[in-house]
PAMARVO-780308 format. One line per field, with one value per residue: z, y, x of N, C-alpha, C in turn. Coordinates in steps of 0.1 Angstrom, whole numbers, plus 5000, padded with zeros to 4 digits. Atoms other than C-alpha are relative to their C-alpha. Layout:
residues N
nw <- Z;... $
nv <- Y;... $
nu <- X;... $
caw <- Z;... $
cav <- Y;... $
cau <- X;... $
cw <- Z;... $
cv <- Y;... $
cu <- X;... $
END
This chain:
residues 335
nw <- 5000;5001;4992;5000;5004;4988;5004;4984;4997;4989;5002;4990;4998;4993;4984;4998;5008;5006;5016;5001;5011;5003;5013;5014;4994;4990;4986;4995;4996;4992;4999;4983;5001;4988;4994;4997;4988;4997;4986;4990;4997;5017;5013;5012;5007;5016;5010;4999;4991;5007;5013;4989;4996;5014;5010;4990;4999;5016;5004;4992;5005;5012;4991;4993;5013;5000;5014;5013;5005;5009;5021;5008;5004;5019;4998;4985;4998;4983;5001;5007;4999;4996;5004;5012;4999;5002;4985;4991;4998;4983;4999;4992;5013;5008;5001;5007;5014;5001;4996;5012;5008;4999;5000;5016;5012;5000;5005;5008;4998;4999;4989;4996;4986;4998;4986;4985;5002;5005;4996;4992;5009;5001;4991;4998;5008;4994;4991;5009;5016;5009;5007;5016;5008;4998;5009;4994;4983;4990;4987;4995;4992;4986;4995;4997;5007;5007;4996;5011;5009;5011;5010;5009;5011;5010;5013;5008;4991;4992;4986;4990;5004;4988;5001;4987;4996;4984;4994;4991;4998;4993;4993;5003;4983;4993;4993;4989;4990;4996;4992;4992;4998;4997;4995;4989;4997;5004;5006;5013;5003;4987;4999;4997;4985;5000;5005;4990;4990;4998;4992;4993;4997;4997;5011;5003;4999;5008;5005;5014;5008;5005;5014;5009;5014;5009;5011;5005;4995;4985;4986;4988;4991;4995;4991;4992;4993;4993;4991;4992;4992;4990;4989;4985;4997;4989;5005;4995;5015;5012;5007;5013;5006;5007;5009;5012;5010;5003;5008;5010;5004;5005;5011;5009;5004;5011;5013;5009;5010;5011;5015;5007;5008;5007;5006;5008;4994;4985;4995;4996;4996;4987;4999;4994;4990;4986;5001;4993;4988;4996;4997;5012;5008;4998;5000;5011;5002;4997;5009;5011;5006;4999;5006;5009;5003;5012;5000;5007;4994;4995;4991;4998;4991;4996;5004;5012;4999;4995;5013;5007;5012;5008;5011;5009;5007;5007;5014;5014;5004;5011;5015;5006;5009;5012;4994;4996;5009;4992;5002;4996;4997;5001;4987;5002;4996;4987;5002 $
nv <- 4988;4988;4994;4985;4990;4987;4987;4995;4990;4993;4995;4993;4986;4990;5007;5013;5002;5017;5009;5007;5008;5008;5008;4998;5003;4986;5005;4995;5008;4994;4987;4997;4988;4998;4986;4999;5005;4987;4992;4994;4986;4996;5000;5004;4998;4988;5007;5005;5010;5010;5002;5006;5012;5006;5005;5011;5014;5007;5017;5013;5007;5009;5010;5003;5001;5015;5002;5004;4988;4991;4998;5000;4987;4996;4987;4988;4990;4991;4989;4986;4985;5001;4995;4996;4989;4987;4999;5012;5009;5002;5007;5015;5009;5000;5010;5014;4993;5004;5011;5011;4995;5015;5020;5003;5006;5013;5009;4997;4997;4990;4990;4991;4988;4994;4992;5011;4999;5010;5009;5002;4998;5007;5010;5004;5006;5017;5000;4989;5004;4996;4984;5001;4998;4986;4989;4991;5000;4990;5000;4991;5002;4995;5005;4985;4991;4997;4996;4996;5010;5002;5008;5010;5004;5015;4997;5010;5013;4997;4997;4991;4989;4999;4988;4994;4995;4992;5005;4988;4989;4994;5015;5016;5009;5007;4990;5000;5010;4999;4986;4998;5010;4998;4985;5013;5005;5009;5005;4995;4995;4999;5006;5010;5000;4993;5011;5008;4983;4996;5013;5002;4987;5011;4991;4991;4988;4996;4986;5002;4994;4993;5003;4995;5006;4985;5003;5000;5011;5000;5002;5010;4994;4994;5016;5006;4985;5006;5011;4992;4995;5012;5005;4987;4998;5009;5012;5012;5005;5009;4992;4990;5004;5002;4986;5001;5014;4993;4992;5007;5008;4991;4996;5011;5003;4993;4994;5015;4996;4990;5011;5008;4987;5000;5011;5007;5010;5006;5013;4994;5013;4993;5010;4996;5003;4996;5007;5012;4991;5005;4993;4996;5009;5003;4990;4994;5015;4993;4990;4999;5018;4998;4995;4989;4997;5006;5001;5012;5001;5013;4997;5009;5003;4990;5002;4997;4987;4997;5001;5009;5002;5010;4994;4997;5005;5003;4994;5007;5009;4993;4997;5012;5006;4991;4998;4988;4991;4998;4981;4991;4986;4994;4998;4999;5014;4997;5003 $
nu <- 5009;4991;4998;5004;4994;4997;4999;4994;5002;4995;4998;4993;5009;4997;4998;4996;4995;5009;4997;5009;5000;5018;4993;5011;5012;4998;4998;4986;4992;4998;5005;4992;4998;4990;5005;4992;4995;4998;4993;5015;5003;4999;5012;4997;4986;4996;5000;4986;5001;5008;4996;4994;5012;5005;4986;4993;5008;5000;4994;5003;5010;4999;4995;5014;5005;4996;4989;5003;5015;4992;5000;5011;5005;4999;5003;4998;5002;4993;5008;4991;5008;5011;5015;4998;5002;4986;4998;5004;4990;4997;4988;5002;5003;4990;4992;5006;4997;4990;4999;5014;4997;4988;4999;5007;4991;4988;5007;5009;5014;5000;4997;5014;4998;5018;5005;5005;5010;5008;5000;5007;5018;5002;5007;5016;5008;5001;5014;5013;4998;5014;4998;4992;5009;5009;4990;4992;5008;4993;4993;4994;4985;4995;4988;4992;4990;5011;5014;5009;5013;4995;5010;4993;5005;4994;5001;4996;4990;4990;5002;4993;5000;5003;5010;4999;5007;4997;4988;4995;4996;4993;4992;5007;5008;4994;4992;5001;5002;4988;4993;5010;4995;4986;5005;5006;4990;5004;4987;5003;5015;5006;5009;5004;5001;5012;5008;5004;5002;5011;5013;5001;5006;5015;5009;5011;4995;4990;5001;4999;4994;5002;4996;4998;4995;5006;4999;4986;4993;5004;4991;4999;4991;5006;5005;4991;4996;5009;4997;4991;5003;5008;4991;4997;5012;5000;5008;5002;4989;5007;5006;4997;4992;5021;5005;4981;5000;5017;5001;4992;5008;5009;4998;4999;5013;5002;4992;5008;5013;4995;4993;5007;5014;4988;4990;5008;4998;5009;4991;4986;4987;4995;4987;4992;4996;5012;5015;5000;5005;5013;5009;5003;5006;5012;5010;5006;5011;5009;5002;4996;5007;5009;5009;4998;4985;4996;4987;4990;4986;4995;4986;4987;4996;5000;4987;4996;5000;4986;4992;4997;4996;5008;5003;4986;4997;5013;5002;4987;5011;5007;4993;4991;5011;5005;5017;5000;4989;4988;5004;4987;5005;4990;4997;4988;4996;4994;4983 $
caw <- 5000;4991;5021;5024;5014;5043;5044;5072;5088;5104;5121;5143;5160;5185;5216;5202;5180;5161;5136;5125;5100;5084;5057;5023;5042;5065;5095;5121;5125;5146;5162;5186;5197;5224;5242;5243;5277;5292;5327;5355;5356;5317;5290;5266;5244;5220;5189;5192;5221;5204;5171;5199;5213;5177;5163;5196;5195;5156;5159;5190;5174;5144;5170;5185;5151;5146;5123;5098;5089;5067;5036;5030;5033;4997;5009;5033;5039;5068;5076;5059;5068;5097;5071;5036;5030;5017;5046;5066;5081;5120;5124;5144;5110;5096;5114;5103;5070;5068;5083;5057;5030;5039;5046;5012;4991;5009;5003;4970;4981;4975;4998;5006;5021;5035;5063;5101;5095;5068;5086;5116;5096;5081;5113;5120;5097;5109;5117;5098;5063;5057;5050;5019;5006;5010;4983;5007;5050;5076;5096;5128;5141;5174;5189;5207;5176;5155;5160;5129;5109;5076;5045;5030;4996;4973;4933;4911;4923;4945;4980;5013;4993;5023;5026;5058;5074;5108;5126;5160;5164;5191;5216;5202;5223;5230;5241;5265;5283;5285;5302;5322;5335;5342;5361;5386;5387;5366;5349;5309;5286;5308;5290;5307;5341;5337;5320;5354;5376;5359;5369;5397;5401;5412;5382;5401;5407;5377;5366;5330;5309;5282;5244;5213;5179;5149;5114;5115;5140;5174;5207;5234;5249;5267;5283;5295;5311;5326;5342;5357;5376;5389;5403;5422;5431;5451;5427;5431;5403;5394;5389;5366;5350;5338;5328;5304;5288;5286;5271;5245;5235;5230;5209;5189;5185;5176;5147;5136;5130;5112;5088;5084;5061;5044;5037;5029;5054;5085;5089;5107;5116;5149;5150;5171;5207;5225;5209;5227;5259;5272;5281;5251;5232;5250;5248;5213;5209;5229;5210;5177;5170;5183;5159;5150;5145;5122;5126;5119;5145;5139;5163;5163;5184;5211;5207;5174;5188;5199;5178;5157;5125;5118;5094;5077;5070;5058;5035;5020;5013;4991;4973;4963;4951;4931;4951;4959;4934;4947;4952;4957;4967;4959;4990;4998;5001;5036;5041 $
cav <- 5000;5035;5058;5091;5120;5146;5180;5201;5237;5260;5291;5318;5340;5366;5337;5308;5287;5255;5227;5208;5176;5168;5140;5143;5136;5169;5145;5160;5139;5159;5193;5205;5240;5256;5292;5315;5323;5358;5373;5376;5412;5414;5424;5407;5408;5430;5416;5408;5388;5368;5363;5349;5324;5314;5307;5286;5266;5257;5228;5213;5210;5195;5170;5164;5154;5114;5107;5086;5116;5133;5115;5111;5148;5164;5200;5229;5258;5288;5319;5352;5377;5384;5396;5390;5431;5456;5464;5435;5425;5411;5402;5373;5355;5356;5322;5300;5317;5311;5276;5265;5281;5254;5224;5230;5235;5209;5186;5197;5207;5230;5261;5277;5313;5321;5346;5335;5350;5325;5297;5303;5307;5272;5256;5266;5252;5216;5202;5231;5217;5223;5265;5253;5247;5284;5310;5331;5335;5361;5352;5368;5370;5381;5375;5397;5405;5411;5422;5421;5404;5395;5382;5350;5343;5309;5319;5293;5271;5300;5300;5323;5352;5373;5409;5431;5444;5462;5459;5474;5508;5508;5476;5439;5418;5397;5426;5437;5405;5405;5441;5434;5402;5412;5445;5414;5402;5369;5356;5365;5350;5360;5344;5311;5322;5352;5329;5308;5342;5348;5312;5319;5353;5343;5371;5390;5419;5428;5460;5467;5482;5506;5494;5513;5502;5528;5525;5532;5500;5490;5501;5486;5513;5526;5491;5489;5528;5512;5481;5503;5522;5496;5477;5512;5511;5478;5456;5421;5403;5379;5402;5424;5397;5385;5418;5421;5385;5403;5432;5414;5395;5424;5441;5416;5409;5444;5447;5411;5426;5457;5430;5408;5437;5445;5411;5397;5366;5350;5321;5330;5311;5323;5316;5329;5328;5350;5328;5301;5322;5301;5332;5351;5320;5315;5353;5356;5318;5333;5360;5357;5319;5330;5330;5362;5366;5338;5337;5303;5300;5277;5279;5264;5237;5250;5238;5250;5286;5296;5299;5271;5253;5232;5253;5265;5232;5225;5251;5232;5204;5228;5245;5216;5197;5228;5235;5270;5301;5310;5349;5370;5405;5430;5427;5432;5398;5395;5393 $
cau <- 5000;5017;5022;5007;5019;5031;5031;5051;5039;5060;5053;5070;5044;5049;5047;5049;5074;5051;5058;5031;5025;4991;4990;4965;4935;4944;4946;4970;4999;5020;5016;5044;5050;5070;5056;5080;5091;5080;5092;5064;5049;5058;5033;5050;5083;5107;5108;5143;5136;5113;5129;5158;5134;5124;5162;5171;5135;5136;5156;5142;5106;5124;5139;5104;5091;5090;5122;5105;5081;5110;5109;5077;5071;5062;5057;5062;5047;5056;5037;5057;5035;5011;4985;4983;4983;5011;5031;5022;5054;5070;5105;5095;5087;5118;5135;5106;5109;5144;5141;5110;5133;5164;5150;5129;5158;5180;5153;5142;5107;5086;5083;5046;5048;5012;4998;4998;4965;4953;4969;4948;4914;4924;4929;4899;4882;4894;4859;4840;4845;4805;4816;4838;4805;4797;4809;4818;4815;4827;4855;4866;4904;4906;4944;4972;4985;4950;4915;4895;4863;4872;4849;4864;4858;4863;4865;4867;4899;4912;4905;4915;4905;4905;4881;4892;4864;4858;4890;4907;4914;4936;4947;4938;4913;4940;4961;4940;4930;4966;4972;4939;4955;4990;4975;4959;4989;4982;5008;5016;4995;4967;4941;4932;4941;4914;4893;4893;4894;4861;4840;4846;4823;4784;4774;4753;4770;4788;4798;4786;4812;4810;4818;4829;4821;4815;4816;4856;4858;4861;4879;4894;4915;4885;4873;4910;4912;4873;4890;4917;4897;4875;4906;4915;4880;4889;4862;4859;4890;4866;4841;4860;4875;4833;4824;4861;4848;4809;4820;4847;4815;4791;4815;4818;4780;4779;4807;4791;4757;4773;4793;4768;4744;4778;4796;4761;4763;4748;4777;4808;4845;4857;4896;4922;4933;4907;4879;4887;4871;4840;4822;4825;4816;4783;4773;4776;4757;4733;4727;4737;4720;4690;4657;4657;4693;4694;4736;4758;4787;4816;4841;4878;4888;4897;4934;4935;4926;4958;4988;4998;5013;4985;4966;4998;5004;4969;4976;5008;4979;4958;4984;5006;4974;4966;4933;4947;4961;4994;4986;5019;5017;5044;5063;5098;5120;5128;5165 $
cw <- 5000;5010;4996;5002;5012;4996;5013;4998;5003;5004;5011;5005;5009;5016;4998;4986;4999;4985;4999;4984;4995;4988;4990;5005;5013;5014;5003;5009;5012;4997;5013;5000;5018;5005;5004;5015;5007;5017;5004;5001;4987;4991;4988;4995;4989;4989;4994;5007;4993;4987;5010;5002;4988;4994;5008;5003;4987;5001;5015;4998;4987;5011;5008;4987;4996;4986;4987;4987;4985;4985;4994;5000;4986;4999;5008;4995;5015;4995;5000;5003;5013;4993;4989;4994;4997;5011;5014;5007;5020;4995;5001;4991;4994;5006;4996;4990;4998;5006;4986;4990;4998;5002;4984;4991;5003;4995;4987;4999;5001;5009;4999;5009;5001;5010;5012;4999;4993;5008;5017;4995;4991;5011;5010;4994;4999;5003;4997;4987;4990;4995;4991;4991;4992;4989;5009;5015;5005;5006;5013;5005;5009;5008;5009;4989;4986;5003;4986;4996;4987;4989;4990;4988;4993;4985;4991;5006;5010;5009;5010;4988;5011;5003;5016;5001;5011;5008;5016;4996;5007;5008;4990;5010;5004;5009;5013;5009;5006;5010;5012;5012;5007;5009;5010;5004;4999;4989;4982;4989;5009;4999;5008;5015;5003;4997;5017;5010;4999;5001;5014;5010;4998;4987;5003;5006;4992;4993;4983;4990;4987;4988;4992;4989;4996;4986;4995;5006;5011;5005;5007;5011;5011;5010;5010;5010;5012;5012;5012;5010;5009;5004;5010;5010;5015;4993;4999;4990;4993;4996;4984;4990;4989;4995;4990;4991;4997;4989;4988;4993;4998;4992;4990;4995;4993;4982;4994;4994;4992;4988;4993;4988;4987;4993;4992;5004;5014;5002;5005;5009;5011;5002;5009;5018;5012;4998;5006;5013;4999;4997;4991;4990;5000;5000;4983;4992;5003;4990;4992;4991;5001;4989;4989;4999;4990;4999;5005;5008;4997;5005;5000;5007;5005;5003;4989;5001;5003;4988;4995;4989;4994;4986;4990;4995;4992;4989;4988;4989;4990;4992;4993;4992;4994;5004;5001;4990;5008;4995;5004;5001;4998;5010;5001;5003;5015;4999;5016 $
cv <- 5012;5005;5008;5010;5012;5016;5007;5016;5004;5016;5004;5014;5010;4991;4990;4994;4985;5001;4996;4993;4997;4992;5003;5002;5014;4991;5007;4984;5003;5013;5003;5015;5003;5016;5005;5005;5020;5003;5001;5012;5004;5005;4994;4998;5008;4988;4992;4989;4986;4994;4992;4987;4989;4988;4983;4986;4992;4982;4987;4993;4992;4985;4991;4992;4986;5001;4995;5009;5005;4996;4994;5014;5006;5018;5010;5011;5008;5010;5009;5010;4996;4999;5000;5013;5003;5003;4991;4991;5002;4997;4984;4986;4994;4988;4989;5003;4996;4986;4987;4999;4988;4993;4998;5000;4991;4987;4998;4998;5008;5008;5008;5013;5005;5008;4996;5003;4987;4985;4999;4995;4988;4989;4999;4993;4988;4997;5010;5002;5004;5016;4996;4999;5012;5005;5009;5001;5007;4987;5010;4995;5008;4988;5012;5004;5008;4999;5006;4988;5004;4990;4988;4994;4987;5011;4992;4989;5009;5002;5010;5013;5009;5020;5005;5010;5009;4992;5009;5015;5005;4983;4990;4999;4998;5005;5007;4989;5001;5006;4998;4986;5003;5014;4988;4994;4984;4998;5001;4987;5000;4992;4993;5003;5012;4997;4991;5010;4996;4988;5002;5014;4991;5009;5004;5014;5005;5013;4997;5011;5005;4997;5008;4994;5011;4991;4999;4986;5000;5005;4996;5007;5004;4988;5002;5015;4995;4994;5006;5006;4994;4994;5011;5000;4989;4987;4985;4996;4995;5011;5009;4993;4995;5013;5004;4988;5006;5012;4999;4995;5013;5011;4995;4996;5012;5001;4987;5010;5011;4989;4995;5007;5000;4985;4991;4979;4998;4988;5006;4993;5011;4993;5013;4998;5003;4994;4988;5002;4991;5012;5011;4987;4998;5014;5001;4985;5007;5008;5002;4988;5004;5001;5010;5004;4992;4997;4981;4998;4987;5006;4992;4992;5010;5002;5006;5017;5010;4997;4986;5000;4994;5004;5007;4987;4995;5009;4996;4990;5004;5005;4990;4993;5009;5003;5017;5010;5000;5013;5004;5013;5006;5006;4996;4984;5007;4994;5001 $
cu <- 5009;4994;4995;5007;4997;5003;5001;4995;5008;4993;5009;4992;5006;4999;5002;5007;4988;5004;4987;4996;4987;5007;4986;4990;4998;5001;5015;5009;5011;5001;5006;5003;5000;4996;5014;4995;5004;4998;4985;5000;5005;4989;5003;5014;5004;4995;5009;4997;4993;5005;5015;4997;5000;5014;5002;4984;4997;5001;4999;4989;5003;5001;4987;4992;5006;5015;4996;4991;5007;5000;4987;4988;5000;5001;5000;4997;5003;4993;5017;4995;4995;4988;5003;4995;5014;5003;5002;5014;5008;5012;5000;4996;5008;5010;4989;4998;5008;5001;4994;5010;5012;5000;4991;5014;5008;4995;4995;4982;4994;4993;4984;5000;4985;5004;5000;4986;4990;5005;4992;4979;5000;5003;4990;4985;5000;4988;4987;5002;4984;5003;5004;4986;4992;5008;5005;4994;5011;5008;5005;5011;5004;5009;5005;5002;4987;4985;4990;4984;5002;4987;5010;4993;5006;4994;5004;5012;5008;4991;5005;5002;4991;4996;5005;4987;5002;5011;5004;5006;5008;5010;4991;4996;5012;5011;4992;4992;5020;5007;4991;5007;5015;4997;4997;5008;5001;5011;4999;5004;4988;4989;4991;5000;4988;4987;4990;4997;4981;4985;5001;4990;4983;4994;4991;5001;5012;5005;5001;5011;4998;5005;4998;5002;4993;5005;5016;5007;4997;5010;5001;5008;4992;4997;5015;5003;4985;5004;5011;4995;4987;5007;5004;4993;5003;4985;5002;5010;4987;4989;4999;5002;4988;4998;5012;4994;4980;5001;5010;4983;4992;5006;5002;4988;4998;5006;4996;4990;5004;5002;4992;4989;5013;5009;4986;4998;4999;5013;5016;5010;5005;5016;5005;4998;4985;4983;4999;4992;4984;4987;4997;4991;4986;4992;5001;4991;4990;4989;5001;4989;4986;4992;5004;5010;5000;5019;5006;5010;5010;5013;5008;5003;5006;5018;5004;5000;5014;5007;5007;5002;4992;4992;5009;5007;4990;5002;5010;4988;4995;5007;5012;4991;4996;4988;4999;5010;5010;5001;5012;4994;5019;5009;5016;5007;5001;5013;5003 $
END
C-alpha cells in the first residue's frame, strides 16, 4: 500500500514557536509547539527577544518530530507575513521563513509562504468543512496580535480570498485581556488564568462596561482605562474579569451585525486565541444563534485557537494539490 503524502507547517508567531505535519486527508499527524518564555509582571516581548526564542526553539521542534516523517514529506509551507496586506510584516517571521526556506531547498521541496492569518482561519476550519461549501462567509480574528472580521471568499479554484472588514482601532482583544490580566497580577498570557478568575464570580454583581464600535471600527483602549479604575476602586477580580469577557462579547456581537448587512452573510468562523474564551463564546451563541438573529457559528477547536502550525500546514495540502492560486503580493524579500 503507498504511504501518504506529508506535508510540514512552520510558524514563528509573536509567543509561540510551532511545527506541525498533516497527511493528504488533513489528518493532524504531529503538532508540537513551544511558548516562548515571558518574565512575571511582563506584557509581553521586543521583537528581538522573540525572534531569539524562535532561532534557539527551531531545531528542537524539528527533533520532536518522529524521524521517519522526513521522507515522505512532499511539501512545506511557513507563515511570511502576519497579514496577507502591503506592509504587513514582524520580524518574528523571519526564522521560520528562513528555516522553511532550507530544509525546502535541501530537500528539493517545495516552499509555501502564506499569512499566520490565513493559517489560523484554516485551522479553524478543521471540523467546519461544511463552509467550503459556501461561496463566501465572515471570519473573525481576534488575537494579541490582530483584531479584525474578515469576508472570505472561494473563486473558482482560488480559496482564502480574504476581505478586511471592521478591525481594532487601538489595543487587540487579545492585548487587553493580557494588560487586564497582568494588572491582577496573573501571569503572561493572561488568557486562561482570567478565564478561570472569571468562573469563579456568582454574576450578580457585575459592573457593566462601556463598548465602542462605529463604522471606522472598534475600541478597546476605553474598556482597558474602565477596568483600571474599577481595580483602584477595590472591585471584586473575578468580577471584573466577567464583565472584560461580557464586554469582549458584546463588541463583537455588535461589529458582527454591522458586517453581516455588508459582507452579505449569516455564517461566521471564529479563529484565534481569544475565541477560545467560554464566556465570550456563550454570549455571542446566545445572542447571535437566536431565531431572529438567524447567525451560523463555527468555532475552532479550542486547541487549534491559539497559535499554531497546523493550518499552515493544511495550507501546504491545498496549494501543492493545486486546490489554491498562489497569490503573491508586491512585497519586499525578507533578508
Amino acid at each position: 500500500m503507498k504511504s501518504m503524502e506529508l506535508f510540514l507547517g512552520l510558524d514563528t508567531s509573536a509567543y509561540t514557536t510551532s511545527m506541525a505535519v498533516v497527511n493528504s486527508r488533513h489528518e493532524i499527524v504531529a503538532d508540537e509547539r513551544i511558548p516562548l518564555t515571558i518574565k512575571p509582571g511582563e506584557r509581553g516581548l521586543r521583537q528581538s527577544q522573540a525572534l531569539f526564542f524562535h532561532v534557539q526553539n527551531l531545531p528542537r521542534l524539528l527533533e520532536r518530530l518522529p524521524s521517519n516523517l522526513s521522507r515522505k514529506v512532499v511539501a512545506i509551507a511557513v507563515s511570511a507575513w502576519p497579514r496577507r496586506v502591503k506592509g504587513s510584516y514582524m520580524p518574528v517571521f523571519l526564522p521560520g521563513l528562513n528555516q522553511a526556506r532550507a530544509l525546502a531547498h535541501f530537500n528539493d521541496l517545495p516552499c509555501y509562504e502564506v499569512s499566520h492569518q490565513e493559517g489560523h482561519i484554516m485551522a479553524a476550519l478543521l471540523g467546519n468543512e461544511e463552509l467550503l461549501q459556501q461561496t463566501s462567509f465572515m471570519a473573525v480574528h481576534f488575537s494579541g496580535g490582530t483584531s479584525e472580521i474578515l469576508k472570505v471568499s472561494r473563486h473558482d479554484r482560488q480559496f482564502l480570498q480574504v476581505e478586511a472588514g471592521l478591525s481594532g482601532l487601538d489595543l487587540h482583544a487579545g492585548q487587553l485581556v493580557d494588560r487586564v490580566g497582568v494588572a491582577m497580577g496573573l501571569p503572561f498570557p493572561a488568557g486562561p488564568a482570567l478565564e478561570e478568575l472569571a468562573s469563579r464570580s456568582d454574576g450578580r454583581d457585575i459592573p457593566r462596561l462601556a463598548t465602542s464600535v462605529s463604522a471606522a471600527g472598534f475600541s478597546f483602549s476605553g474598556l482597558e482605562a474602565q477596568i483600571l479604575r474599577l481595580l483602584a476602586k477595590g472591585c471584586k477580580p473575578e468580577d471584573i474579569a466577567l464583565a472584560l469577557f461580557r464586554a469582549l462579547g458584546r463588541t463583537l456581537e455588535k461589529a458582527l451585525l454591522k458586517e453581516s448587512v455588508r459582507m452579505e452573510s449569516s455564517s461566521v468562523l471564529l479563529a484565534g486565541g481569544v475565541m477560545a474564551n467560554q464566556f465570550i463564546k456563550q454570549h455571542l451563541t446566545d445572542r447571535l444563534c437566536h431565531p431572529a438573529r438567524g447567525f451560523k457559528l463555527y468555532f475552532a477547536e479550542p486547541k487549534l485557537c491559539s497559535d499554531n502550525a497546523v493550518g499552515v500546514a493544511r495550507l501546504a495540502v491545498e496549494l501543492f494539490q493545486g486546490k489554491l492560486a498562489e497569490h503573491k503580493l508586491d512585497i519586499a524579500p525578507m533578508v
